[in-house]
C-alpha positions in Angstrom: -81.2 -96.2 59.9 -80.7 -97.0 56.8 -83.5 -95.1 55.2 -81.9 -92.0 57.0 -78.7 -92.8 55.1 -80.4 -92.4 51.4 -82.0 -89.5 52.1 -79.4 -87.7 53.1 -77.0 -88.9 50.1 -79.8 -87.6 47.8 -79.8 -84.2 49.3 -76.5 -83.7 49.0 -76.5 -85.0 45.5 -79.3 -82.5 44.5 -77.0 -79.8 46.8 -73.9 -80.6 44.3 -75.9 -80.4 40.9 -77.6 -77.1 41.7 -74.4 -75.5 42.7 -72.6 -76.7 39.2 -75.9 -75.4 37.8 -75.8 -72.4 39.1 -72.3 -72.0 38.2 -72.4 -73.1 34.4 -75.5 -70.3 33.9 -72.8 -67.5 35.8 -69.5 -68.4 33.6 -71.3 -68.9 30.5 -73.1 -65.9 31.1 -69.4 -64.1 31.3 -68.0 -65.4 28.7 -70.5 -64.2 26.2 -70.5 -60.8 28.0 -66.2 -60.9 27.2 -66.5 -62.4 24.2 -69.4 -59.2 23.1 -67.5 -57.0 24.7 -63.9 -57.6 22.9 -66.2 -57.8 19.0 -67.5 -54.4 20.1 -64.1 -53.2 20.6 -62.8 -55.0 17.5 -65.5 -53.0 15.9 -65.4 -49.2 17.5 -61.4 -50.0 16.3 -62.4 -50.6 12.7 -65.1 -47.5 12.2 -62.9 -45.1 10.4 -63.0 -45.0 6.9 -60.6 -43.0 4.7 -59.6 -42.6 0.9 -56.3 -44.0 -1.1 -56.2 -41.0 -2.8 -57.3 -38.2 -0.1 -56.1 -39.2 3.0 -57.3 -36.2 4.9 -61.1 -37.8 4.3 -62.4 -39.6 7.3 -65.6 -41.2 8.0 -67.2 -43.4 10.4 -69.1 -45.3 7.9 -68.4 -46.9 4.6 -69.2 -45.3 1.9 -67.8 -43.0 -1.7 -65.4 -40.3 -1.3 -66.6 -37.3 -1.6 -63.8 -35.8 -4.1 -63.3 -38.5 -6.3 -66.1 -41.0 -5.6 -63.8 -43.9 -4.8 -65.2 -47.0 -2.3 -63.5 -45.8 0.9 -61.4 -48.3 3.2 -60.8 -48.8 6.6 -58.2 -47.1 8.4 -56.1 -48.9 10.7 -55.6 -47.3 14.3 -53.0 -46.6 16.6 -53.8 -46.9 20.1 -50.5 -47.0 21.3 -49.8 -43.9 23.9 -46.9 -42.2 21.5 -47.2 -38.7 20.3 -50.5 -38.0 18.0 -48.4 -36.3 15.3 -45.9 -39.0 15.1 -45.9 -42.4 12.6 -45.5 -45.8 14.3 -44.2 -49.0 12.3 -43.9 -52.2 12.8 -41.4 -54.3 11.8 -42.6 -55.7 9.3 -43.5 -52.5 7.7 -39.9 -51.3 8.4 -39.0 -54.5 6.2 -41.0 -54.3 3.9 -40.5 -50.5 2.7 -36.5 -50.8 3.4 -36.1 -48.2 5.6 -32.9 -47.1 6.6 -31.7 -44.6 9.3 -28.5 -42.7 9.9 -27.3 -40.3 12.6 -26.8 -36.8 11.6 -23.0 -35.2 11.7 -21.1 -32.6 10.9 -19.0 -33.2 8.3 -16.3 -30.8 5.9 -18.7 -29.5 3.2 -17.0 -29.9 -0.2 -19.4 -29.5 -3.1 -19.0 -31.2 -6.2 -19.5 -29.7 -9.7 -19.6 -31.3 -12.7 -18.8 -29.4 -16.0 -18.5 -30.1 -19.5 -15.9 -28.3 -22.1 -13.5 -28.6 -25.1 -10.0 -28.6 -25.6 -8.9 -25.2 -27.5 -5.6 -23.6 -28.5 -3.7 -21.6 -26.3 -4.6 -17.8 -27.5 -1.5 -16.7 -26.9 0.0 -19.1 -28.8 -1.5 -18.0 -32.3 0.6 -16.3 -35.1 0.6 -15.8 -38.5 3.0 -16.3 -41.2 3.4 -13.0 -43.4 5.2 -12.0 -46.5 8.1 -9.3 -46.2 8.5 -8.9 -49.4 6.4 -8.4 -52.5 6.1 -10.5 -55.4 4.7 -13.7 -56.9 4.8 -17.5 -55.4 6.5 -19.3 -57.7 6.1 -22.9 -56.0 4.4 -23.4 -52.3 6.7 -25.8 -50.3 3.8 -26.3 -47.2 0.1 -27.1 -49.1 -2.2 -27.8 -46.5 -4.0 -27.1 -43.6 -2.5 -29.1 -40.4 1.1 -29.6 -42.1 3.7 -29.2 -38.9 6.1 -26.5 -39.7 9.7 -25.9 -37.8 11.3 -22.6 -37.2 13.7 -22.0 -40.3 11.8 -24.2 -42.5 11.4 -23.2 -46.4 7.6 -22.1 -46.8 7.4 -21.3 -50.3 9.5 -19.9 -53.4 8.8 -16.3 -54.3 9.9 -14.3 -57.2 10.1 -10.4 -57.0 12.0 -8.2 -58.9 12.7 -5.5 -55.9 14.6 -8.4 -54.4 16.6 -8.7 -58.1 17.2 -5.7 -58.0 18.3 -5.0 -54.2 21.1 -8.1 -54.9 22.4 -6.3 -57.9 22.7 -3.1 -55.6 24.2 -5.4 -53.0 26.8 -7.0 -55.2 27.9 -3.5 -56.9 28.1 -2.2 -53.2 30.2 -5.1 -52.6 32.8 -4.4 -55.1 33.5 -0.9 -53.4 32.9 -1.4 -49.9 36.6 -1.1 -48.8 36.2 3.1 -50.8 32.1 3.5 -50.0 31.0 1.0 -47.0 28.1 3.6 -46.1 26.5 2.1 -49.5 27.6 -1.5 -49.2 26.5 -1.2 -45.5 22.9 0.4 -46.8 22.4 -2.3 -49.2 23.1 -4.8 -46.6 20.4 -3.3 -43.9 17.7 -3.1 -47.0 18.1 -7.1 -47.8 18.1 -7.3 -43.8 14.5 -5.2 -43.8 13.0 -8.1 -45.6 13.8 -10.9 -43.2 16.9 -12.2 -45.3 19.3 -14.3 -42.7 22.5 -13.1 -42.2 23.5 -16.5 -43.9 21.1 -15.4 -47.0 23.0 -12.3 -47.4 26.0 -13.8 -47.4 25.4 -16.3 -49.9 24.3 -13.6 -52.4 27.3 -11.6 -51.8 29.6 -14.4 -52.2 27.7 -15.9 -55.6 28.1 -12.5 -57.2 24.7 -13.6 -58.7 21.3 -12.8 -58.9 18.7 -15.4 -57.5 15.9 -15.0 -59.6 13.7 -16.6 -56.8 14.0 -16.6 -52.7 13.1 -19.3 -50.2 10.7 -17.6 -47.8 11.5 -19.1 -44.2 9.5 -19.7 -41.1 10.3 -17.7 -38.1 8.0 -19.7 -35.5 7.0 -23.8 -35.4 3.6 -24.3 -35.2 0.7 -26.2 -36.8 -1.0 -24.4 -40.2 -4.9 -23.7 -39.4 -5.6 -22.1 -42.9 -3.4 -21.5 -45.8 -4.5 -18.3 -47.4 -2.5 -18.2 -50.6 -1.9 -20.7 -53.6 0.7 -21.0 -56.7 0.8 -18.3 -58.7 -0.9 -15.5 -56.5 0.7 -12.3 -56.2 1.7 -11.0 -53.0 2.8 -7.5 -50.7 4.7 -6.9 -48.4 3.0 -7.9 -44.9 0.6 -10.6 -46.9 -0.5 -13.2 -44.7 0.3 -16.7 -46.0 -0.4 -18.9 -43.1 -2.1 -19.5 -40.1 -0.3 -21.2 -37.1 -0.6 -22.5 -34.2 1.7 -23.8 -31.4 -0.1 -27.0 -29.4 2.7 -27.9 -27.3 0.0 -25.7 -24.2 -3.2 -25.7 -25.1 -6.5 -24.2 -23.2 -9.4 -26.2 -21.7 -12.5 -24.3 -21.8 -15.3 -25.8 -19.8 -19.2 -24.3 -19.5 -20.3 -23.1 -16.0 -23.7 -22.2 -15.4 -24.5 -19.1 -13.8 -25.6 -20.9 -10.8 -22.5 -22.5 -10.7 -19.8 -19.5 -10.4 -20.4 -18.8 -6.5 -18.5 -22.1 -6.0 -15.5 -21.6 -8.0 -12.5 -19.7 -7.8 -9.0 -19.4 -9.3 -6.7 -22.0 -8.2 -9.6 -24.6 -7.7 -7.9 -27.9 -8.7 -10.1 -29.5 -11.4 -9.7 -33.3 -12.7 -10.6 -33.8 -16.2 -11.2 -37.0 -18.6 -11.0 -36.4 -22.4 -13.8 -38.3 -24.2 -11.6 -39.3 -27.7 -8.3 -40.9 -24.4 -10.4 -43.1 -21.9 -8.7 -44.1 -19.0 -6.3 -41.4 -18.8 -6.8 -38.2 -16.0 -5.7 -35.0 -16.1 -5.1 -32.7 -13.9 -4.8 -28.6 -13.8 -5.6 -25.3 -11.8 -8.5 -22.8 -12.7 -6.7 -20.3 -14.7 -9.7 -17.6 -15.5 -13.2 -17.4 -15.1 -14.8 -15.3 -17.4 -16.6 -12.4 -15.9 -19.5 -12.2 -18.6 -21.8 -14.8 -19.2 -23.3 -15.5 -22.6 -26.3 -14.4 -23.1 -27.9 -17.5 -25.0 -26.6 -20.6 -22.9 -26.0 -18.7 -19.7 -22.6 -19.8 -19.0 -19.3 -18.7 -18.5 -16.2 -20.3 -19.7 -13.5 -21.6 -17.2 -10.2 -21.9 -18.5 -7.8 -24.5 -17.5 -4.1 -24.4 -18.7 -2.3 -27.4 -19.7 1.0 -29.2 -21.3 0.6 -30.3 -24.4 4.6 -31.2 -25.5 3.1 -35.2 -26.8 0.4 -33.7 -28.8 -2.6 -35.9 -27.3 -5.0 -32.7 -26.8 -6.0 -31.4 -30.1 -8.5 -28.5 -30.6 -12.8 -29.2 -30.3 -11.6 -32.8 -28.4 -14.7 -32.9 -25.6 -13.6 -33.0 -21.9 -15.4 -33.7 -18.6 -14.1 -32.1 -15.5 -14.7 -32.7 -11.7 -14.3 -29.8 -9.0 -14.6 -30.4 -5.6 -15.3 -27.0 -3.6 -14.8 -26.6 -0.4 -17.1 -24.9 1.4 -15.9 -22.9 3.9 -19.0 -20.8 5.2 -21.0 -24.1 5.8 -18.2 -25.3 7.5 -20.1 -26.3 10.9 -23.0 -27.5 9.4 -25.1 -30.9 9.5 -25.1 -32.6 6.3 -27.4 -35.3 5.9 -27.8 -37.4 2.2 -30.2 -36.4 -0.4 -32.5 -39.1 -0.2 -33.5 -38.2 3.4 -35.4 -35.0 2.2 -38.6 -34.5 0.3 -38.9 -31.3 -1.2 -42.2 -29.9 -2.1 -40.7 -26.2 -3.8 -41.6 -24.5 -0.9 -40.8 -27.0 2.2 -38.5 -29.4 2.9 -38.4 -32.0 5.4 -37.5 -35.1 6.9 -38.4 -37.8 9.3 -36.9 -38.4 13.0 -36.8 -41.2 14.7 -38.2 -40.6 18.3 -35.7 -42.1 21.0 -36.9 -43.2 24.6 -38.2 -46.8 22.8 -37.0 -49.9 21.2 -40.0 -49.1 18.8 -39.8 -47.5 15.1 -41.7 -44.1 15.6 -40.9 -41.4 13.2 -41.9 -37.8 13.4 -42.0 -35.4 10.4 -39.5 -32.1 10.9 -39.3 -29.4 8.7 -35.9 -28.4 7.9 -34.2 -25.6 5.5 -31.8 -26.4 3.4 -28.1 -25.6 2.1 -26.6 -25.7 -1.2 -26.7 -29.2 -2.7 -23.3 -31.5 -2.6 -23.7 -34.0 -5.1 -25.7 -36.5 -4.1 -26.0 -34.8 0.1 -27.5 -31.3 1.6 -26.5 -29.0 4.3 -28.8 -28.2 6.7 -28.7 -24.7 7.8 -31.6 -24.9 10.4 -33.7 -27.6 11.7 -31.7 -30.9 13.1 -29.4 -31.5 16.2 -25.8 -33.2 15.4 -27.0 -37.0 16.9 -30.4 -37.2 16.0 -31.4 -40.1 14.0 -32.9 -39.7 10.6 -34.5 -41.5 7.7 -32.0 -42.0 4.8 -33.8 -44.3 2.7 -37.5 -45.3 2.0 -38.7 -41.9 3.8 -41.5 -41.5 1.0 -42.6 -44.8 2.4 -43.4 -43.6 5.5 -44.5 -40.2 4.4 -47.1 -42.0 2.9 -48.2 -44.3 5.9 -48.2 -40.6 7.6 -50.8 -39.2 5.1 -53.5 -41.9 5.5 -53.0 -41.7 8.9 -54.5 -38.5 8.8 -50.8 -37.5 10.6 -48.5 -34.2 9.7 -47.5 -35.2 6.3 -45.3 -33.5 3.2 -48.7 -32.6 1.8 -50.4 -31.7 4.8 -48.5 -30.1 7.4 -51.2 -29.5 9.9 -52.7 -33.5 9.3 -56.5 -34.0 9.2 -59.3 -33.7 11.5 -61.0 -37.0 12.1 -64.7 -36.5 11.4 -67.7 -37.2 14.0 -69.7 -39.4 11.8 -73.0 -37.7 11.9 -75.4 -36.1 9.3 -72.7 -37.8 6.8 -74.3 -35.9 3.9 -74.3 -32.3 5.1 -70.9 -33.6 6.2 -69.5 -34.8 2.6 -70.9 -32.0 1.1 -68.8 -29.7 3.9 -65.5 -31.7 3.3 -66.1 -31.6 -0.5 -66.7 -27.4 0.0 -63.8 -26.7 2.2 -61.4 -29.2 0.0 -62.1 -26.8 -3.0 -61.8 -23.7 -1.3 -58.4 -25.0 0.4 -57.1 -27.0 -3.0 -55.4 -23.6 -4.3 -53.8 -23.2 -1.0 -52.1 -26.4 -0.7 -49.4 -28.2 -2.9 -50.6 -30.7 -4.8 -47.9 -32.4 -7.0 -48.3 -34.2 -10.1 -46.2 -35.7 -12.7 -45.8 -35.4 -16.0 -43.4 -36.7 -18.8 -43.1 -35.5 -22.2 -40.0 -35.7 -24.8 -37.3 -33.0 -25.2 -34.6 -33.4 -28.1 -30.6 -33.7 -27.2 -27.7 -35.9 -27.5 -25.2 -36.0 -24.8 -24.8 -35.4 -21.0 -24.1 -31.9 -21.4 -27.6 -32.0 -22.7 -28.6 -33.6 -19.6 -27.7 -31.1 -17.3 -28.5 -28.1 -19.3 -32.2 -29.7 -19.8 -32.6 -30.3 -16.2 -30.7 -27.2 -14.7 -33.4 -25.6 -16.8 -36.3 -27.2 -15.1 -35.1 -27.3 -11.5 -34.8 -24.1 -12.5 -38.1 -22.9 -11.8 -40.1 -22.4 -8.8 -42.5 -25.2 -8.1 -40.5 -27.8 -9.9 -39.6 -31.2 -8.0 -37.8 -33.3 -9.3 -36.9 -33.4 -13.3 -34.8 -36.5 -14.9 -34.2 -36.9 -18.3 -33.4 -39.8 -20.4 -30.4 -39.3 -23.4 -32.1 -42.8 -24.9 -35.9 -42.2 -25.0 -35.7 -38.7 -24.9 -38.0 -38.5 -22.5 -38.0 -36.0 -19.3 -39.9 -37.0 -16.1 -41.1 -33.8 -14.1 -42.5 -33.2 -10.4 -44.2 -30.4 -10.4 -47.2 -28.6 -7.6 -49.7 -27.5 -10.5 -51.0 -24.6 -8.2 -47.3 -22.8 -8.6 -46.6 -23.6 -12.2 -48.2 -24.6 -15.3 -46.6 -27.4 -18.2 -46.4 -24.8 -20.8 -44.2 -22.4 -18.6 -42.1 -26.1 -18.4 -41.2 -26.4 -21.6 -40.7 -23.0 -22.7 -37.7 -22.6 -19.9 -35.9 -25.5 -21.4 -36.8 -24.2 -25.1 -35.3 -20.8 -23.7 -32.0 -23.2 -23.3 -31.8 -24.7 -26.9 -33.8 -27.5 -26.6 -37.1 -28.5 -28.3 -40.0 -30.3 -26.8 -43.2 -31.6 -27.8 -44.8 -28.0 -28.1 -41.7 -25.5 -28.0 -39.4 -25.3 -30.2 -35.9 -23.1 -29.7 -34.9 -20.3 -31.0 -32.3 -21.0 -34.1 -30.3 -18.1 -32.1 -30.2 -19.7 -29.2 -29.5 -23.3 -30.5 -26.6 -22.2 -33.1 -24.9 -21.6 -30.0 -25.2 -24.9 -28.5 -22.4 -26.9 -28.7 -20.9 -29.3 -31.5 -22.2 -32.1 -29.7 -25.7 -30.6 -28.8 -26.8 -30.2 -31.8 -29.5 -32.5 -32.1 -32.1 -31.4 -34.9 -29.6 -33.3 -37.9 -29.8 -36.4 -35.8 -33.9 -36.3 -35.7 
């Protein structure tokens, strides 16, 4: 019985061990097979290879590029079922590149122009101090130029013997003007033709003398400009002695470029700051634009009127005025910030962000643009009041987009993912059609070179004059280092077409220089060449 007992108990034993065995050989077996299977997905992941520099390469192998013979690098895949054209995130990423978003809206377009000018006398208010009668300046009473002058004021002593003579005839006349007051009334109206006050004439008439000299008078108050005469000079009749001016109004004349004139009308409020009187604003209306533009500096001045009655404008002072236009005709349109678009000279766009998920997935959208409003564009066609844009860091993911192989700025269509076979004959294909296609897409590249100025109006003219042309970016220059910073696609225009427009403007570079015609014209504080 017992006998019977052990040999059961050690066939169930060996029963027990084979099972466990068995089973050890069957999970083991599985795990590998998991663990082969998840590094052979790990690894079909990982077989695209792209370039840093030319996104739209892709291989299946590592390996050289075939354009500019840099090590290529993996490309990351997206698995994730979103749309194929569209750029995923994560949030780190999002973090780390500071992206921001912001809901389009409509919003009251007011545009805002910035212009530069200088304070001028009033035109109107310009007159000129003559002689009215002939003779010599014994002694000048006003000697030099920006002496303040009152109506009545004595100018000068003159001596002239048709007005010694016209007293004697006056104070004969006077003897006999009770018998003959024809005469006495003639001689009167002859001392009256030469700007004698009745008080003058009396005086002369009650002396029963002859004044060898005569105070010559102001008629008008104003400030002398030029003093044309000196002691000792003879004079005529209608000889001009003085130049005045009346400040008490005075003009502000600001420079508008050409591009600038659809935006501004008469009546536009404009808020100006004087350079030489910080901290103090002034206000005024648009009085005139004028209707030529100056051939040189292509602008058109833009007159503001002004009180003057405490004297604190004077003439050539340098002014900086603010308009904000309102634009009407863009009244209903979406206007999104600046720094949401990239512009490539021919496109424009921005990125969406796709709703339906709590992820960041962004979507390229090509959009045509408005006139500019500072530092914001209107949208004529292209985004939906409500939809959610990129505001800030959209280069960042513009960029993500291109090595992607997705719909980028500079490539619309984004690349086709190659098979991985025959990678010579296929290098040498992708290096073919990347030359045959290179004058057909925009390929942007910056430059920065040094153009001579002074001031902020030099700024804008400098820039205006590069943004100018077709192909251009971006342009930024610097008043301290003189150096301008240009975006440009070098298959729409050339450096030396650069810096020849912003010579044509007054301004030398490192290769043009401007004409002295055109940079004669520039103003006061433009004028840079003396400061070299």
């Amino acid at each position: 019985m017992k006998k019977i007992f052990t040999n059961r108990y050690i066939h169930y034993s060996l029963f027990v061990l084979a099972g466990l065995f068995i089973g050890w050989l069957f999970f083991h077996s599985s795990n590998k097979m998991d663990e082969k299977h998840e590094h052979n997905s790990e690894e079909s992941i990982a077989t695209i290879w792209t370039c840093a520099m030319h996104p739209q390469i892709r291989m299946h192998e590592a390996g050289k590029c075939p354009i500019c013979g840099m090590d290529l690098i993996p490309l990351k895949q997206n698995n994730s079922p979103i749309d194929q054209s569209a750029i995923k995130l994560s949030k780190e990423a999002m973090e780390l590149a500071n992206v921001l978003t912001s809901v389009a809206t409509r919003q009251k377009p007011i545009k805002e122009l910035r212009l530069y000018g200088k304070v001028q006398a009033d035109e109107r208010l310009l007159q000129s101090q003559v002689a009215h009668i002939p003779g010599r300046i014994e002694k000048l009473l006003v000697n030099f130029t920006g002496e303040s002058i009152s109506k009545g004021q004595t100018l000068a002593l003159i001596y002239s013997p048709e007005l010694i003579t016209a007293q004697q005839e006056l104070i004969e006349a006077a003897k006999t003007k009770q018998l003959q007051p024809e005469i006495y009334d003639a001689a009167k109206e002859k001392l009256s033709y030469w700007k004698l006050t009745e008080s003058q004439i009396s005086s002369i008439e009650n002396s029963g003398s002859v004044q060898n000299t005569f105070e010559l008078v102001s008629n008008t108050t104003g400030i002398v400009t030029s003093r044309r005469v000196n002691n000792g000079d003879y004079i005529t009749q209608g000889t001009i002695l003085y130049d005045l001016v009346d400040l008490s109004r005075v003009w502000v004349l600001f420079d508008a470029y050409e591009s600038d004139l659809q935006f501004l009308n008469i009546g536009n409020k404009i808020s100006f700051t004087i350079q030489a009187l910080p901290g103090i604003n002034f206000v005024g209306n648009i009085k005139f634009i004028d209707p030529v533009i100056d051939p040189n500096t292509r602008v058109s001045k833009v007159r503001v009127e002004i009180n003057n009655q405490l004297g604190k404008l004077k003439p050539e002072m340098f002014a900086t005025g603010i308009v904000n236009a309102n634009l009407s005709e863009y009244q209903n349109n979406i206007i999104i910030p600046r720094s949401a678009v990239l512009w490539t000279g021919k496109r424009s766009i921005v990125y969406i962000k796709q709703t339906g998920t709590d992820e960041s997935i962004f979507k390229m959208r090509e959009v045509e643009l408005g006139p500019m409003l500072g530092n914001s564009y209107v949208i004529i066609n292209g985004l939906k009041e409500g939809e959610e844009i990129v505001t800030q860091g959209t280069f960042s993911i513009d960029a993500s987009a291109q090595l992607e192989g997705k719909p980028s700025m500079m490539n619309p269509e984004g690349s086709i993912i190659s098979k991985g076979h025959d990678h010579e004959n296929l290098k040498m294909e992708q290096s073919n059609e990347q030359k045959e296609n290179l004058t057909n897409k925009t390929i942007m590249k910056h430059e920065m070179f040094i153009v001579y100025g002074n001031c902020e109006m030099c700024k804008e003219r400098i820039e205006k004059a590069t943004l100018s042309l077709n192909g251009v970016n971006s342009a930024e220059w610097n008043i301290e280092t003189k150096m301008i910073h240009v975006s440009f696609d070098v298959n729409t225009i050339k450096m030396n077409d650069i810096h020849k427009a912003i010579a044509k403007v007054g301004h030398d570079t490192e290769s043009e220089k401007a004409s002295d015609d055109v940079y004669n014209a520039l103003p006061e504080c433009c004028l840079y060449r003396n400061s070299k």
